[in-house]
C-alpha positions in Angstrom: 113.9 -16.6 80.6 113.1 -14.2 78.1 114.0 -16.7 75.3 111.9 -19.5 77.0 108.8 -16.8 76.6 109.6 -15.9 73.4 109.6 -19.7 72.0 107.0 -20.5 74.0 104.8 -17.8 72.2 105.6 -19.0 68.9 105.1 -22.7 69.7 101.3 -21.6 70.6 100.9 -19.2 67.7 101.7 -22.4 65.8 99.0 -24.2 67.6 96.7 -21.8 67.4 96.8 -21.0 63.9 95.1 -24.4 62.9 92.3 -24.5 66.2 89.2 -23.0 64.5 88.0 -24.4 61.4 87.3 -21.5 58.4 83.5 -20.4 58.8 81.3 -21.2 55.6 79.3 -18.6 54.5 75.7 -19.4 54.1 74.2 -19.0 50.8 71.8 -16.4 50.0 67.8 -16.7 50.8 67.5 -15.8 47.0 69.9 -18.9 46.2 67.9 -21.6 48.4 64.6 -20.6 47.0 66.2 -20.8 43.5 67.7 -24.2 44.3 64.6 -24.7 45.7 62.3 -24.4 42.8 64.9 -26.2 40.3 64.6 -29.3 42.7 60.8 -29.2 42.2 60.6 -28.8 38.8 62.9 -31.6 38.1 61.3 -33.8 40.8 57.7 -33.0 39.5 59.0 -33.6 35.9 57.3 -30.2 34.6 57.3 -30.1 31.0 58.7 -27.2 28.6 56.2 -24.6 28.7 54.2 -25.8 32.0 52.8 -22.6 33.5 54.8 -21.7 37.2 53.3 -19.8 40.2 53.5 -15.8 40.2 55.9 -14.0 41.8 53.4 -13.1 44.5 52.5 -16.8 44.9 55.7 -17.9 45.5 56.7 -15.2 48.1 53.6 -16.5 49.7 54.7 -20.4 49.4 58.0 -19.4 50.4 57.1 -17.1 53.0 60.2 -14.6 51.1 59.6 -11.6 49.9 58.8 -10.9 46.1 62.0 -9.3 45.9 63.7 -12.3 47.0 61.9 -14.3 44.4 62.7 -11.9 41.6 66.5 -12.8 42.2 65.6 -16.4 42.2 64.0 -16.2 39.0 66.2 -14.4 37.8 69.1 -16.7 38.6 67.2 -19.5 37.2 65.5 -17.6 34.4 69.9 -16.8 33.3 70.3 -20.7 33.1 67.7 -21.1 31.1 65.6 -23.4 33.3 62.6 -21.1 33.0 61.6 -18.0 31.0 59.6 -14.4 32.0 56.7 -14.1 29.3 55.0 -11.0 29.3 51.3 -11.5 30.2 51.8 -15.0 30.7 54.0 -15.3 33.5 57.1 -17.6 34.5 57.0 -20.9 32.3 59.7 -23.6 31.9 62.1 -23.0 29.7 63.4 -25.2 26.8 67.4 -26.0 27.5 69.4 -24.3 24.9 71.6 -27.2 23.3 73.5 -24.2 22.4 74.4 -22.8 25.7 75.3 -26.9 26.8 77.6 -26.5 24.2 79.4 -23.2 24.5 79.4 -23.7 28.5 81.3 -27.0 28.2 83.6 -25.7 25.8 84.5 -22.4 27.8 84.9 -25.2 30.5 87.5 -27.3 28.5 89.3 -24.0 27.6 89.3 -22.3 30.8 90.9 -25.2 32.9 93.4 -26.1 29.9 92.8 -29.8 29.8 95.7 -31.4 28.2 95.6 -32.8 24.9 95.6 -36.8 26.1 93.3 -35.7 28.5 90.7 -35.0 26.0 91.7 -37.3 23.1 90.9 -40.4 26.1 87.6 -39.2 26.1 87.0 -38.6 22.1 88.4 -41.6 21.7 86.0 -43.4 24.6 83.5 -41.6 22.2 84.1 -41.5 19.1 84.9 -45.0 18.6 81.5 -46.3 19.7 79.8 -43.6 17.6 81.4 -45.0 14.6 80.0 -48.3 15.1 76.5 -47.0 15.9 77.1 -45.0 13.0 77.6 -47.5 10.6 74.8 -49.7 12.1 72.1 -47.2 11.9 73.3 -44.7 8.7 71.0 -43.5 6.1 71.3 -43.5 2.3 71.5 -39.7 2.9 73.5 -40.1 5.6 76.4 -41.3 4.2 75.7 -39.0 0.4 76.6 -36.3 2.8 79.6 -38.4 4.7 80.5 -38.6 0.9 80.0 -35.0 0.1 81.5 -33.6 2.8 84.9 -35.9 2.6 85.1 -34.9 -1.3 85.0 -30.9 0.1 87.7 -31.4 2.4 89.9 -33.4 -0.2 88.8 -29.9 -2.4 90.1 -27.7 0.5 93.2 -29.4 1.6 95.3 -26.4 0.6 93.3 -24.0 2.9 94.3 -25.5 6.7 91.5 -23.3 7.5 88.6 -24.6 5.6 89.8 -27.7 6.0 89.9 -28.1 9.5 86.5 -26.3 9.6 85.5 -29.8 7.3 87.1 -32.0 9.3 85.1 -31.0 12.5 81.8 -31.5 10.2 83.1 -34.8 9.0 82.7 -36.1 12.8 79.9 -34.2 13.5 78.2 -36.0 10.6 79.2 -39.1 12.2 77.8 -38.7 15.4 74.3 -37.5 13.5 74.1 -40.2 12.0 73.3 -42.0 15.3 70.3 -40.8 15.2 70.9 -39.8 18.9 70.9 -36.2 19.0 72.6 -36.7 22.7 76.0 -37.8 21.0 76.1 -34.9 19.2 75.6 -32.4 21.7 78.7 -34.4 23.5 80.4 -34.3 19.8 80.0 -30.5 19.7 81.0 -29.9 23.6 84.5 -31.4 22.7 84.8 -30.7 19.3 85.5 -26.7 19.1 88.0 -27.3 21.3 89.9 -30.0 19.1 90.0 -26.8 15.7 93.6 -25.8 17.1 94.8 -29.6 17.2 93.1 -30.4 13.5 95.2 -26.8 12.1 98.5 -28.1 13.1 97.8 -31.7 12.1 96.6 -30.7 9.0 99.3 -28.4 8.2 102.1 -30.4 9.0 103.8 -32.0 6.2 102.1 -35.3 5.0 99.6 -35.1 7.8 96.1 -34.0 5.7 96.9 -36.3 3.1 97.3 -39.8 5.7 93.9 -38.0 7.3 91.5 -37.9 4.4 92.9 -41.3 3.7 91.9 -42.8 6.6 88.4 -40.2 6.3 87.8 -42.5 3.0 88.0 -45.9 5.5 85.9 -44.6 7.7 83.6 -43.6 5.5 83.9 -46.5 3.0 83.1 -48.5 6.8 80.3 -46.9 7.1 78.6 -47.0 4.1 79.0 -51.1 3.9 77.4 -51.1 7.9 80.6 -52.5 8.8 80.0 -51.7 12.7 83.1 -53.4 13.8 85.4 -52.2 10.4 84.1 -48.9 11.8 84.9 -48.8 15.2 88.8 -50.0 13.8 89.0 -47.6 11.2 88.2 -44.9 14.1 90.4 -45.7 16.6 93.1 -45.8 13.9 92.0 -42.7 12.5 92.3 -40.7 16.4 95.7 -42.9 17.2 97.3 -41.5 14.2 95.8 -38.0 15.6 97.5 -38.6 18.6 101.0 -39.8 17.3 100.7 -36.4 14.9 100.5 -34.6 18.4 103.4 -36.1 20.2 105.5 -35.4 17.6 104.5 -32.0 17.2 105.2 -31.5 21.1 108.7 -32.9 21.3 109.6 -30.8 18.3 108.5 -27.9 20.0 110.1 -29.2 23.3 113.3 -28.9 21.6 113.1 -26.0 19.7 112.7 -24.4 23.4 
């Protein structure tokens, strides 16, 4: 009897454990109003600099307190979507291409994509930027395509400086799209690429097959070659890759 009890208590603790559903918290009055007042300055389309109600009015169009509205403002005011001016009150902010940038990239480096992970999506990328590239380069776009390749065939000694070149040779690339969106998505992804370009470029025979196919690119470019350009790119980030693997499955069996 005493067994049949005993069972049949931990049959219902079983059951039981998985009857009520985990209760969500509710966010914060402060984080409503916040979300709130970003909905209705992206709805209304405000424009960078466009003058916001007080504190005071807000409270009042909220029907929050002021001290509630300070922590909204100042949760929006950390994300840069609007800015305290002294004497002039809360105004919409400017976004920070900066902050975009650095936020992605502590993204990319605190969640530890892998490497084909991210090469898929340079490679999505960077392919299509070539050809814009080539399509819509300057004179002084590709003089400094040119200048900067010549540095880094200068600096292929240093696997510092030249990885720091190589990241400016593809940045240069995506500026000269003439879409300044491409090159915040360049920048997002391309910090977190340096530690891939160092061991590339320092393994034997590696920077030398690089600025090689650099000088393709680049001689793609500068004849507005869109297609030539796009193939000289996804050659360019293939070879990348295999440079990669390898250096994986020698480390794989070191270990």
């Amino acid at each position: 009897m005493n067994d049949d009890v005993t069972m049949g208590s931990g049959r219902e603790g079983q059951d039981n454990a998985n009857l009520f559903d985990e209760v969500k918290r509710e966010p914060r009055l402060s984080d409503k109003v916040a979300d709130m007042m970003l909905k209705t300055i992206l709805s209304e389309r405000l424009n960078v600099g466009d003058r916001l109600p007080s504190e005071r009015e807000l409270g009042e169009q909220f029907g929050v307190s002021r001290t509630v509205v300070r922590e909204a403002v100042r949760a929006l005011a950390a994300k840069g979507v609007i800015e305290v001016r002294t004497g002039s009150g809360l105004r919409v902010a400017a976004v920070n291409a900066a902050a975009v940038r650095e936020s992605m990239s502590l993204f990319l480096h605190g969640v530890g994509l892998d490497f084909e992970k991210v090469h898929e999506v340079r490679s999505l990328l960077e392919v299509h930027l070539a050809g814009l590239a080539a399509e819509r380069a300057s004179d002084e776009d590709i003089a400094l395509l040119r200048v900067t390749h010549e540095l880094m065939c200068a600096q292929l000694a240093d696997v510092e400086a030249a990885s720091r070149i190589d990241l400016e040779f593809h940045r240069l690339i995506a500026r000269s799209t003439h879409n300044d969106l491409f090159l915040l998505l360049m920048d997002s992804i391309g910090s977190s690429l340096i530690d891939i370009r160092r061991e590339n470029l320092s393994g034997s025979g590696h920077a030398s097959a690089t600025v090689a196919q650099h000088e393709r690119l680049l001689e793609q470019i500068a004849a507005h070659d869109a297609e030539g350009a796009r193939i000289a790119m996804a050659a360019h980030l293939e070879l990348v890759a295999e440079f990669w693997r390898e250096r994986e499955i020698e480390a794989g069996a070191a270990g």
